[in-house]
Structures are given as C-alpha cells and as structure tokens.
VOGU-3710 file (C-alpha; in Angstrom, 3 decimals, decimal comma):
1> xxxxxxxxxx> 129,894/107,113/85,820  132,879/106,053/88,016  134,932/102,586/87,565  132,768/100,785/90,391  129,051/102,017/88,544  130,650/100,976/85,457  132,254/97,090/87,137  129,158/96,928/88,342  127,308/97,273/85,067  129,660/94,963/83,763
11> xxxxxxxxxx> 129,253/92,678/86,345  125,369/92,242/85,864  125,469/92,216/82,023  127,600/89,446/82,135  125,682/87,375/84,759  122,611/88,246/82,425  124,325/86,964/78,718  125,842/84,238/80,830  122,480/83,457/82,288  120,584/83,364/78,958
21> xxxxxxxxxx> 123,709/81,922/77,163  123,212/78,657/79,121  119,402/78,800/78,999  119,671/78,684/75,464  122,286/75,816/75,201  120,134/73,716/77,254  116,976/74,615/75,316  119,373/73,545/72,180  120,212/69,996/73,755  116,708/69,163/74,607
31> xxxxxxxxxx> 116,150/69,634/70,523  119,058/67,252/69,310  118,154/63,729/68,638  118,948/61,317/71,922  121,905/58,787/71,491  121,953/55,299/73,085  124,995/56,023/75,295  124,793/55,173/79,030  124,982/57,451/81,367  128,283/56,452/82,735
41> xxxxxxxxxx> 129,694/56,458/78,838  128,071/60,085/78,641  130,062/60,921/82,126  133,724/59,352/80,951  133,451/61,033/77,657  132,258/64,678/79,022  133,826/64,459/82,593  136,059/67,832/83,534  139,221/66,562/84,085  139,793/69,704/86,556
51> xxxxxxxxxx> 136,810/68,211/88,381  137,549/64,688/87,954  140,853/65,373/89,995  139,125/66,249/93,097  140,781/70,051/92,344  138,162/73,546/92,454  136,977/74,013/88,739  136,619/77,500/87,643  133,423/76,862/85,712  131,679/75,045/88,992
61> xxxxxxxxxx> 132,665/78,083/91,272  131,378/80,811/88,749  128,495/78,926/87,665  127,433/78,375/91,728  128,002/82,202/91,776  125,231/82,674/89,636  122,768/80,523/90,577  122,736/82,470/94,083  122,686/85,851/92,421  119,581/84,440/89,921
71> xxxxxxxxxx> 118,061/83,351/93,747  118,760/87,104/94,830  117,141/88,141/91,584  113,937/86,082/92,433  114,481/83,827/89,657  115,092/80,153/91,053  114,162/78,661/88,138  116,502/80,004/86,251  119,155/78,814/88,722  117,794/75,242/88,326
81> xxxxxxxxxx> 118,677/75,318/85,205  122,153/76,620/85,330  122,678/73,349/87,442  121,189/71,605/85,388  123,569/72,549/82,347  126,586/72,372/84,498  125,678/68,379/85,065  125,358/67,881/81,922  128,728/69,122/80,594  130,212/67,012/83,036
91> xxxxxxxxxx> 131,530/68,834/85,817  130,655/67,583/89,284  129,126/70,072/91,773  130,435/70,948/94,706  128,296/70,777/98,613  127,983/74,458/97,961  126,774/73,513/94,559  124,249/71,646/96,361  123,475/73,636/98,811  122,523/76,570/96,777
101> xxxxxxxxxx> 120,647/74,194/94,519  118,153/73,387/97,601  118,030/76,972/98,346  116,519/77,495/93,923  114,542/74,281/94,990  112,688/75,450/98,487  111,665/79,382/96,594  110,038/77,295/93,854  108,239/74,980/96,405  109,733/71,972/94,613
111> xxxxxxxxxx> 110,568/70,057/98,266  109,572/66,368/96,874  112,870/66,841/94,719  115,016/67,798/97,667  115,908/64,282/99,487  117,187/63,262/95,849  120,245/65,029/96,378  121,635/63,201/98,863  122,161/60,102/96,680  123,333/62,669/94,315
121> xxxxxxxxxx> 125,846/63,742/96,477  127,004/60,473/97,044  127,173/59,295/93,604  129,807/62,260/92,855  131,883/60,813/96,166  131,151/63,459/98,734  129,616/63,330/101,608  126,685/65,926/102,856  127,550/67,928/105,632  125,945/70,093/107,969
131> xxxxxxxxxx> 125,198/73,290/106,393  123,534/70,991/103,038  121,672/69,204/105,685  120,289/72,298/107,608  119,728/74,225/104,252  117,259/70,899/104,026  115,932/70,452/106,947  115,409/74,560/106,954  113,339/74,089/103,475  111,048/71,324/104,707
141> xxxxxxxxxx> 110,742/73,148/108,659  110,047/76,511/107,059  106,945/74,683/104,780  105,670/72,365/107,307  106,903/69,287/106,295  108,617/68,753/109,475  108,254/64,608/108,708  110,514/65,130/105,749  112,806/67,377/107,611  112,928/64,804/110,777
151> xxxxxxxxxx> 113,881/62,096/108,073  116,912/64,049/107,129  117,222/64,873/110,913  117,748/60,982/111,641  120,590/60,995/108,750  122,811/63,846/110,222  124,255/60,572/112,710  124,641/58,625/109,722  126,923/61,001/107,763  128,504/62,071/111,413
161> xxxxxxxxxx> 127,333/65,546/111,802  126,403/66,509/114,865  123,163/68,842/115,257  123,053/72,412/116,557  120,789/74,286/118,810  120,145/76,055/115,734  119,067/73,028/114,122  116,549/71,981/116,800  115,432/75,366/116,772  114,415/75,169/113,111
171> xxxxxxxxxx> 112,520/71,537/113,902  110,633/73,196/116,892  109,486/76,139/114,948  108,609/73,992/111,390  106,422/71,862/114,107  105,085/74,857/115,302  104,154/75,801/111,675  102,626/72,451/111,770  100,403/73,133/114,267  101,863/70,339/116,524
181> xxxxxxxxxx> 103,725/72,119/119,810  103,452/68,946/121,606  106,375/67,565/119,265  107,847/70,598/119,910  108,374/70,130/123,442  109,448/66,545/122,669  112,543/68,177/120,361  113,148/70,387/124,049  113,126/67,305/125,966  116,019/66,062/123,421
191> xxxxxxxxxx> 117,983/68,774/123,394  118,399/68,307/127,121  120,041/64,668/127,015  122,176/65,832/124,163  125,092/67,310/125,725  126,572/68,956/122,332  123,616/71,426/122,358  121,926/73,915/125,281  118,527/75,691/124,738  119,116/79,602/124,060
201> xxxxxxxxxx> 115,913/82,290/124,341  114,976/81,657/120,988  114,340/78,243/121,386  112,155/79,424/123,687  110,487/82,044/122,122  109,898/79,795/119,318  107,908/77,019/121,627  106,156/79,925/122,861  104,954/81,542/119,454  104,173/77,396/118,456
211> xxxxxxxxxx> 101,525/77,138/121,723  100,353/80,651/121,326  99,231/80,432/117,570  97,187/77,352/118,698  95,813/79,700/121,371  97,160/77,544/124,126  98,040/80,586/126,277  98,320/78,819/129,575  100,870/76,477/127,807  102,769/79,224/126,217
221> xxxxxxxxxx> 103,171/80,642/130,027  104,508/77,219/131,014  107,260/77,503/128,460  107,992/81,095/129,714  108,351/79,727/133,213  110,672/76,936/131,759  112,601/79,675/130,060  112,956/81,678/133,721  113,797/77,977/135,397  116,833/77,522/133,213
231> xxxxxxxxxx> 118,294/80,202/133,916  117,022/82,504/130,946  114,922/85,791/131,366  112,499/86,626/128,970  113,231/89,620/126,883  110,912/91,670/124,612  110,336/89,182/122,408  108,880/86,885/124,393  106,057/89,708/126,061  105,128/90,722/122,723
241> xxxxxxxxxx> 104,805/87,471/121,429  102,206/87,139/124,712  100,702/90,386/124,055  100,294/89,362/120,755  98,494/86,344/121,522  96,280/88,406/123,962  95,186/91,093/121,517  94,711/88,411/118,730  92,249/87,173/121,187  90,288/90,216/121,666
251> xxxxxxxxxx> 92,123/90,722/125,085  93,825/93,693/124,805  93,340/94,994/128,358  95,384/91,654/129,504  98,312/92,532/126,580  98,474/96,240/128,198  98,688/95,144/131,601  101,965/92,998/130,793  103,898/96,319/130,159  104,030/96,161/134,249
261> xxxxxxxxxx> 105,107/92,937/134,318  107,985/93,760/132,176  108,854/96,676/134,523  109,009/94,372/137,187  111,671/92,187/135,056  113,691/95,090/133,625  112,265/94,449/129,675  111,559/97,637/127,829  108,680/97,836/126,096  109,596/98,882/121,955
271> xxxxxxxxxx> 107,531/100,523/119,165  106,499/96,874/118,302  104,547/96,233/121,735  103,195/99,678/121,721  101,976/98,675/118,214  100,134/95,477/119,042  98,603/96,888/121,743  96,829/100,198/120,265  96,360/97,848/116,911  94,508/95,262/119,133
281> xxxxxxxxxx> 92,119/98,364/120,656  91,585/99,391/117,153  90,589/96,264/115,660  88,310/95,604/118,882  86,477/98,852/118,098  87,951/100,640/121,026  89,137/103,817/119,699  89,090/105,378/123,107  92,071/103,610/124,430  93,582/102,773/121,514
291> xxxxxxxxxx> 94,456/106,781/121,499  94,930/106,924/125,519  97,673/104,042/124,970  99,214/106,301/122,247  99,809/109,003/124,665  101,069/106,394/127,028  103,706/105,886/124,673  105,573/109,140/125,561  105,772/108,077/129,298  106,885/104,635/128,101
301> xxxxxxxxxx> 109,759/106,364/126,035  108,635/105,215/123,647  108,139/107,084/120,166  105,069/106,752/117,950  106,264/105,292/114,106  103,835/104,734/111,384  102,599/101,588/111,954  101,163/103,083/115,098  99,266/105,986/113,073  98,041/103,367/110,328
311> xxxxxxxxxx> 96,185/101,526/112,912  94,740/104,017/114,348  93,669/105,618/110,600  92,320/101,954/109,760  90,415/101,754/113,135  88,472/104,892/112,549  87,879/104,209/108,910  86,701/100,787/110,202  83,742/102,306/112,178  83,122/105,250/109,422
321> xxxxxxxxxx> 84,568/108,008/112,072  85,946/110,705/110,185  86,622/113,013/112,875  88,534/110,371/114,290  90,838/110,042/110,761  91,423/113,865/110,958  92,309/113,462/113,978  94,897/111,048/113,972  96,058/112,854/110,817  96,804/115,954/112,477
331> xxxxxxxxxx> 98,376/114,094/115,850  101,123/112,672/113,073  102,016/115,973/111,651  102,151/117,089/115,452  104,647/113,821/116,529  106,186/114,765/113,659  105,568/111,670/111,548  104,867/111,798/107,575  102,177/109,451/105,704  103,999/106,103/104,186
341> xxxxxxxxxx> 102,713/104,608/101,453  100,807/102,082/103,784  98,944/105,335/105,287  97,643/106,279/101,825  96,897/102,721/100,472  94,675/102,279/104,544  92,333/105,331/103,075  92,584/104,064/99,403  91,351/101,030/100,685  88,331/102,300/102,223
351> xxxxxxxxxx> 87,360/104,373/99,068  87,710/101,324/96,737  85,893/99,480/99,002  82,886/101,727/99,030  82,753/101,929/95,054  84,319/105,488/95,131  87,249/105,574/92,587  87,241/108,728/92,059  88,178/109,336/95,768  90,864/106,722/95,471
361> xxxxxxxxxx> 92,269/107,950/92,525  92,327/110,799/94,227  94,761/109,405/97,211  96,806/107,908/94,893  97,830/110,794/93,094  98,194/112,717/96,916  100,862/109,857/97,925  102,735/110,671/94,326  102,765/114,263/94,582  104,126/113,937/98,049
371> xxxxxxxxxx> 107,128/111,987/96,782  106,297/108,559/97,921  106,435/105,716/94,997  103,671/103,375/95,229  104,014/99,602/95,782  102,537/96,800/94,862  99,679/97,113/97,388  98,529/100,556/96,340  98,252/99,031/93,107  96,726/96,058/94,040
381> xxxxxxxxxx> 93,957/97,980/95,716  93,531/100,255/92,784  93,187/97,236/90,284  90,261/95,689/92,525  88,422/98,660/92,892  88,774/99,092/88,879  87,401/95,721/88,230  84,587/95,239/91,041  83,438/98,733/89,103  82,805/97,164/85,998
391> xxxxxxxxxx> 86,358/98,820/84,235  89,107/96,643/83,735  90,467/98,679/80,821  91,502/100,935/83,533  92,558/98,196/85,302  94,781/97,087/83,092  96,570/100,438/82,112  97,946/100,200/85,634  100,354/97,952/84,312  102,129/100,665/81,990
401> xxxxxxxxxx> 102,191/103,087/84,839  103,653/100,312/87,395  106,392/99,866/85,068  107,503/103,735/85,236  107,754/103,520/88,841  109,800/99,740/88,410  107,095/97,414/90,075  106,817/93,922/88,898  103,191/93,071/88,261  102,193/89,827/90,465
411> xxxxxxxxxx> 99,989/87,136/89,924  97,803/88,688/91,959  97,864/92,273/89,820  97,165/89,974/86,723  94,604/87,741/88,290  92,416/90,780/89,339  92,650/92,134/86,158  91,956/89,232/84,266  88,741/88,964/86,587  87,770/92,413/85,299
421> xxxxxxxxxx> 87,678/91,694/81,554  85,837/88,081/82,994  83,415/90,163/84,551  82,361/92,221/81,408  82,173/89,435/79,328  85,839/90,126/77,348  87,145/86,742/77,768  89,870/87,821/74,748  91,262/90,604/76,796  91,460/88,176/79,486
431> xxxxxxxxxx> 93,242/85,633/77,542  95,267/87,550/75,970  96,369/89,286/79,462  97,127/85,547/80,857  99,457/84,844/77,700  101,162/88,179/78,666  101,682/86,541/82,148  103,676/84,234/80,349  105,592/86,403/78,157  106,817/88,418/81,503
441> xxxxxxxxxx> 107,800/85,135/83,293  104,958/85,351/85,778  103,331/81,839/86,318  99,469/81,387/87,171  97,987/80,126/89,999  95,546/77,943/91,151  93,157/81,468/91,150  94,344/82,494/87,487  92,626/79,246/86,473  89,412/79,218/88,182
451> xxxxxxxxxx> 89,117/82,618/87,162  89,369/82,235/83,418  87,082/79,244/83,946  84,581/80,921/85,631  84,715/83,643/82,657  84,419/80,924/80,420  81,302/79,747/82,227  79,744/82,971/82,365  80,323/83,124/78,380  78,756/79,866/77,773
461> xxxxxxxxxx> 81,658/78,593/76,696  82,062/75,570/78,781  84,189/73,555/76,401  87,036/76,029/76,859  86,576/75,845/80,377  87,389/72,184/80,452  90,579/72,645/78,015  91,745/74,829/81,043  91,831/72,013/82,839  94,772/70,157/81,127
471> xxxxxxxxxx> 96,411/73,753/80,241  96,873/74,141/83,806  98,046/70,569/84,699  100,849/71,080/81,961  101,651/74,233/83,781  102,172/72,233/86,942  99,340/73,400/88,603  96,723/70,661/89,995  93,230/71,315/90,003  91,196/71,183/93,659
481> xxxxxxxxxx> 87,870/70,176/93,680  86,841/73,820/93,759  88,198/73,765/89,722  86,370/70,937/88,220  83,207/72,258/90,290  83,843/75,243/87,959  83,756/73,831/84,679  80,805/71,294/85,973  78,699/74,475/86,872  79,941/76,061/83,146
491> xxxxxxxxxx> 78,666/72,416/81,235  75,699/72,358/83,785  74,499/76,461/82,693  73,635/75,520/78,991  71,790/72,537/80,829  74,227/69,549/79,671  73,733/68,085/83,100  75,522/64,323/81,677  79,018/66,586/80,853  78,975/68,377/84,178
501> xxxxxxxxxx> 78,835/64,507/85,548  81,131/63,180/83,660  83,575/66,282/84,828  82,715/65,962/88,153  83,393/61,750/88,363  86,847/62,094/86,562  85,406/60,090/83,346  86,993/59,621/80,437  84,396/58,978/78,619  83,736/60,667/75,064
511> xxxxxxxxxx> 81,753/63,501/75,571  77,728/63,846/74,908  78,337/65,974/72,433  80,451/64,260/70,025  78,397/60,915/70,760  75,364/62,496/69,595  75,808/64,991/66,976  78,269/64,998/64,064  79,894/68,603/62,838  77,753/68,575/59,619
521> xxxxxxxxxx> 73,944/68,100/61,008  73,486/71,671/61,977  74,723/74,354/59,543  77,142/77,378/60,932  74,052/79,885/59,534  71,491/77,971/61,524  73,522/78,604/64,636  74,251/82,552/63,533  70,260/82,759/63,249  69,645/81,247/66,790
531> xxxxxxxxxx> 72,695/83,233/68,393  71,344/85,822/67,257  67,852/85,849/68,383  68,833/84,636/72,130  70,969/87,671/71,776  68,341/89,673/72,064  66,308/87,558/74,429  68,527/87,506/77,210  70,557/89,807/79,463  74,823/89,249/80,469
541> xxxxxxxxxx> 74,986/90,015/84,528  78,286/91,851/84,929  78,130/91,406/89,072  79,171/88,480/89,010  82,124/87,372/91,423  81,959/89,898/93,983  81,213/87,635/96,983  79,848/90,062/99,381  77,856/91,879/97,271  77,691/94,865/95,305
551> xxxxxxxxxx> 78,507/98,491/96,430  76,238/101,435/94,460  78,463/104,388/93,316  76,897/107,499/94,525  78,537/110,843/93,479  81,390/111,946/94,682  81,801/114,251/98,007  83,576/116,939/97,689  83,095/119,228/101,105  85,198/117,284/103,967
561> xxxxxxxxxx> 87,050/117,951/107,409  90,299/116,131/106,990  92,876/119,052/107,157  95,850/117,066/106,362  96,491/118,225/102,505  97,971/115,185/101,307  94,748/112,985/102,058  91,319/113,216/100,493  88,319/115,181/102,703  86,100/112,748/104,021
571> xxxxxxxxxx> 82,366/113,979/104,162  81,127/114,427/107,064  77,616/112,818/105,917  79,274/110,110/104,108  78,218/107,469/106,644  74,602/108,374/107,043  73,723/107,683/103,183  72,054/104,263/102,852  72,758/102,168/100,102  70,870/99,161/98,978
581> xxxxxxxxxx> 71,172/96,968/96,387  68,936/94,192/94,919  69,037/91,520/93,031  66,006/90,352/90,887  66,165/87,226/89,303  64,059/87,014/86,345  63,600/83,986/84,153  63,043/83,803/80,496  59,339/83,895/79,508  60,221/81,825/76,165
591> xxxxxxxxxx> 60,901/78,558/77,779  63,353/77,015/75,372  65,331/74,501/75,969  69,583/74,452/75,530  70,322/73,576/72,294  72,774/70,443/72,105  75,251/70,633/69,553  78,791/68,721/68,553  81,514/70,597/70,401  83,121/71,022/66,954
601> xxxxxxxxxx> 80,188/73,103/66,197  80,234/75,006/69,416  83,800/76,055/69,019  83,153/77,251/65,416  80,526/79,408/67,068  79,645/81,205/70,103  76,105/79,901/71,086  74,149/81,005/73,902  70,453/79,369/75,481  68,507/81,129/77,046
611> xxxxxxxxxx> 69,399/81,199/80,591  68,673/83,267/84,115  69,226/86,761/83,906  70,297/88,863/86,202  68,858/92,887/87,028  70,112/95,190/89,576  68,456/98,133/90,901  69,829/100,651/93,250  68,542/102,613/95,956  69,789/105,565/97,827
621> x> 67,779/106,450/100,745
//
C-alpha cells in the first residue's frame, strides 16, 4: 500500500471516529438533565471566541467538510446532526455551513425546515447570498414546491442578490415538475424585461420537456419556434426530447421522421435518439421496424450500445418471441456488444415473472460467471420472484450474498422480503427482518408498514396491526388512508365490525374489547382449546398480495434455441402452454361466530375464527 492508499485510509477512518464521536456526544447531551439558562446565557458562556471575532474557525471549516462527505456517503442525517452539535458548542456556522446544511435537508425530504434558516442566518449577523438562496430554491424546484421556492425567489431583492438565468431555469423546470408550464412561460416572459439575465437553450429545452410531459406537443413546438426566433437553434436535445414525447405517445413513425428534420438543421442524431426510437417500436409491439431502425443506425453513424439491444431483448420477450431474443442476441455478439447486467436482469425478469426460478436462477448465475457483479435490480427481481413463489427463506439469504458483492439492501429489497414471510404466515421472520432494517440504518416506508399490517391481518392479529399505526407515526411516517383501511379490514376479518369503525373515523374511543370483557372471564386454556380446534377447521391462503394473480410453476424447459451461452435457452413451446388458475372460495360449513375477547387476552394468545378460506387449483392445458 503506497502513502496516498494509506492518507486515504486515514483520511476516511478519521471522518468515520469523528463522525460517530459527535453522534455520540450529542446522544450524551440529550441524556443530561436540562438547566434553566436562556439561550442567549447558553450562547455567551459557550460562544467560540475564534468565531465570535468574525475570523474562520478551524472546527466550523472541518466540521462543514464532513457534513458534505456524510452527503457523498448517502447519509444526510448524519450530517444534520454534525450541525446540529456544532450549534450547540457554540460556534456560529458559516453560509457554506448553511448551504451544505440545505443540501443534508433536501436528500432527507425535510423542505418545511428549510425557510428556517434564513432567520437563522440572520440571527448569527450574516446575510444569505446567492448560492444559499439557489441551493433553496434548487431543493423546493427539484420537489415541486415551486410556491416555496418562488417565496424565496421574491427575497433574493430583499437581501440584494440579483437572479441568474440559471436560477430562472431551475423555477421553469420545478414548475414543469409541477405540472404547470403555463407559469413557466410566465418566468420566460420575466426573464425578458430583466436585463441582468438572457434565455440560453436550456431554458428552452426545459419549457419544452415542461409542455411535452403534459402532452401538449403543439405547445412544446411553439417553444421550439421561440427558441429558433431568438436567435437559438435547437440541438439534439431538444429533437429527442420531441421524439421522446412522440414515442411516449405511441407515435413512433412521427419521432423517426424528425431524424430528417434534423438533417435539414445540421443536428446529429446520437445513440440516445436512436434509442427512443427503436425502444418506442418495441414497446408498440412493432418488432419489425424496431430492427429495420437498428440497421438504420449504421447509415446514421451511429453505433448500436446496450440500451439499444435491451429494448429490443425486452420487446421480444414482451410478445413471447424467442426467435426474436436469439436473434437480437446473436446481432450483439456480431456489433460486437457484450450483455450488461441490465441485459441479464430484462430475461431474469421475464422468468420470475412467469413463476420459473429455476430459469432465473439460472441467468443470474450466467451474468456472474461472465464477470458482471449484479446490482440492486437483479436482486430486486430475484427477491420478488422468491416471495410471489411462496419462499422467502430464499428470499432472504439474498441478503448475505448481496453483501459479498458490496450492495446495500434497500427498502425495497427488505419490503419484498418482509412480504414473503407475510405471505406464509411468518409474521416473526418478518418482524424480526424490519428490526434488522433498523439495525442497518435503513428506514421504512409508507409500503414497509402496510405490508406488516396486512400480514398482521392475514394472521388475525388485528391488534398488532393497529400498534403499527403509532410505530410508524414515531418513525415519521404518516399513514394515508390506504393504512388505516388496512388495519380496519384486519379488525373487520374476525368480524369486530365497531373496531374497524372506530379505526376508520379516527376515534379515540376505548376499544370494544376492553369495554366488554375483562382479562380474567375467559381462561388462557379455554382459548388453547378453541385455537386449537379452528386450527383444524380452517385453511391459511398463502396467495395473498399478488395483485394480478397467480402464475402456476410448470417444470422447467430444458431444450431451447438461444445460442448465446451466457443466457438461458428459451423453449421453443414455452408460449403455447396454457396456464390457468382458479380460485374457489369456500366457506366454513360450521357457522360460528368470531369469538370476542379483551385484547389483553388476544395478545396473550393467538386466536383465530373461523373465516373464508381460500383453495387453488391449477390447470395446464
């Protein structure tokens, strides 16, 4: 290892103890009793005297150092915190301070807290400037919250900065986020009676993308004439962002035929217009000239990359045309193009998809042998093939494997897995595998939730479902109507139709449960005896949450055409096998009612009515 490996070992150790050392210095304050000092006495007696002389502190310009290398590290949080700490020991942050603050603030969606800072900033005697209030108005353009970023718009007079083209630019294109191009053009119409700033061809192109992701082509071609009016031509950008728009629409013909029109102007057409076109053909179902336009290409000068080839793969796979896969396959290896990992995760896809894991696993271990790592995707797809087939334990040993080829597990990874063990009926593999999100420093979302309360409904546990509920509110994560329509449907399946009302109208009401019954009146054996006994009575469905339906598992193929060694042989009868799949509902003959019992009772032990069951039969024809 030479002196710059080993500096910059060094380097990120120390930002890492440095990093932790402050976490855990905060976490120590928050633990010591609070005094009655003001906060100005707390300021005099703390302030940095470095800092309170208007001179660059040390501590301020390290500490601002890394917060944006936690940012780089995708931990914002973390950087919050560091700020956080450096407040409170008195030192005063600098704009840059600030500025990298709303930068930790935007990645962790936190934008309400953003317009704070400027009173902040003003409190520690400095005025914002340009580059603080662009990094703002950036963070509320980029989520559309253009209103918030037009307020801070309006302020740039007040603290006498002047606004940039590249400022409007971000306000036209967080309006076209928005959805609203007609405020768009009205930031244009500004920019021409402000003499500071002139329209460049991204403004442009930006107002264009805004009208054509409303689908207001004829407006977008008004802007383009605009653009051509004032002097500027359109480039590349601005035909594939039309040709874009075109194939989006399912009119592909009308994005091919503006390759002449760019002739006519002198504009190249790139790899990226080639690839919008031939993946607009494929996803309209018209292989045909999807594959003439990719031997177009070479009169174009233009080379086919990947992308192109992945389209094509996906388009045949889409309409079950093997030959066509093979090939495509073999016109790479002839162009002289090698699978990427998106090329192997398109056919992995369309295995897991039909129920054939076998075949995926299959693809997966192709793309590793051929020396390409695997990304997040490719285990993504792997993970929701595992669990719609009814084996999340498989699912869930993905997670050692992605952590010998150094991907970070996502909340979606964890959330499909957790679905699995749902699914079967394990809710304490699923808990335990959203308390290992935790551990990891991977947050839930909004799906996590619904997903553990749906398991929860499915094991008539209902009462756990509702706990969720404030779990998930402590976690910062507010439940839609969707969620409390979950636990609702979990009270309303052991027929407690008065708790799924009272969820569903907010009350606060003590529950039925503990009105009526008291943890004594109905002995734990009693309940064993009856748990028992419904046991047997009634059936668990385990196809539960897989929205279009089920896919049967036939055996696997193993004869095929695909010649290309590194992908799986597609049989050739593969799409004339008909599957079809069922669903019987059957209802229990016994007729008993849902017992009620205190929810002390309930959570003492697992008790399930008799309820709907669910049978599947499968047919291959």
């Amino acid at each position: 290892m030479d002196s710059s490996q080993k500096g910059a070992l060094m380097s990120n150790e120390s930002t890492k103890d440095l990093s932790v050392m402050v976490l855990k210095q905060q976490q120590y304050k928050k633990n010591q009793p609070k005094f009655s000092s003001t906060p100005e006495e707390m300021c005099n007696q703390s302030r940095c005297l470095i800092c309170k002389g208007n001179n660059s502190c040390q501590t301020v310009h390290s500490r601002t150092k890394l917060m944006n290398t936690l940012i780089g590290k995708g931990r914002p949080h973390e950087a919050q915190a560091i700020f956080n700490n450096l407040t409170e020991e008195g030192h005063r942050p600098t704009l840059i301070t600030y500025t990298t603050l709303v930068a930790a603030l935007t990645r962790q969606k936190r934008f309400k807290s953003i317009p704070a800072l400027l009173s902040k900033v003003a409190d520690n005697g400095m005025k914002p400037d340009s580059i603080l209030l662009n990094a703002m108005i950036n963070a509320f353009s980029d989520s559309g919250k253009v209103d918030e970023a037009m307020k801070i718009f309006q302020k740039m007079k007040e603290y006498g900065c002047k606004p940039t083209t590249s400022t409007y630019n971000t306000l036209i294109k967080g309006f076209g986020i928005a959805g609203r191009p007609y405020e768009s053009m009205k930031l244009l119409e500004m920019m021409g009676q402000d003499e500071n700033v002139k329209p460049n061809d991204r403004t442009y192109n930006i107002l264009i993308q805004a009208w054509c992701t409303k689908k207001k082509l004829e407006e977008a071609w008004n802007v383009v004439h605009k653009m051509v009016a004032s002097g500027i031509q359109p480039d590349v950008v601005t035909y594939n962002t039309m040709a874009r728009a075109y194939a989006q629409n399912g009119e592909t013909d009308k994005a091919e035929r503006l390759i002449l029109k760019m002739h006519y102007n002198k504009v190249k057409p790139n790899e990226r217009t080639c690839g919008i076109i031939i993946s607009g053909y494929c996803k309209e179902g018209n292989m045909t000239d999807a594959l003439r336009f990719l031997y177009r290409m070479k009169e174009l000068g233009v080379h086919p990359n990947p992308v192109v080839f992945n389209s094509l793969i996906k388009g045949y796979l889409d309409i079950t045309d093997t030959n066509g896969v093979d090939e495509a396959l073999t016109l790479m290896e002839e162009f002289g193009i090698k699978p990427d990992v998106v090329t192997f995760s398109t056919i992995m896809n369309a295995w897991s998809s039909a129920g054939l894991m076998d075949n995926c696993e299959e693809i997966f271990n192709d793309m590793v042998k051929a020396g390409i790592e695997p990304d997040i995707h490719a285990y993504s797809i792997l993970a929701k093939g595992y669990a719609r087939a009814g084996q999340p334990r498989k699912a869930e040993a993905l997670l050692t494997s992605m952590s010998k080829y150094g991907v970070q597990p996502n909340v979606v990874i964890f959330t499909t897995i957790i679905s699995g063990w749902c699914a079967t009926g394990k809710m304490d593999r699923a808990v335990r595998l959203y308390e290992k999100m935790h551990e990891i420093g991977t947050p839930p979302n909004l799906k996590t939730y619904e997903t553990l309360i749906w398991g929860y409904g499915e094991a008539k546990q209902p009462w756990k479902a509702e706990e969720l509920l404030t779990t998930m509110e402590g976690g910062g994560v507010v439940p839609e109507t969707s969620t409390t329509q979950l636990v609702a449907d979990a009270w309303r399946a052991i027929g407690l139709l008065k708790e799924a009302n009272r969820i569903l109208n907010g009350s606060e009401e003590e529950s039925e449960l503990d009105q009526k019954f008291d943890s004594d009146k109905m002995p734990v054996q009693s309940l064993e005896r009856i748990y028992k006994k419904q046991k047997l009575s009634a059936s668990h469905s385990n196809v539960l949450q897989i929205p279009d339906g089920a896919v049967a598992h036939p055996e696997r193929t193993t004869n095929g055409n695909i010649r290309s060694q590194m992908i799986v042989k597609v049989s050739d009868n593969m799409r004339n096998v008909t599957i079809s799949m069922f669903f019987v509902r059957t209802r229990s003959s016994f007729g008993v009612q849902p017992l009620i019992v205190s929810r002390k009772q309930i959570q003492n032990q697992v008790v399930r009515p008799f309820l709907d069951c669910c049978r599947v039969v499968s047919l291959l024809c």
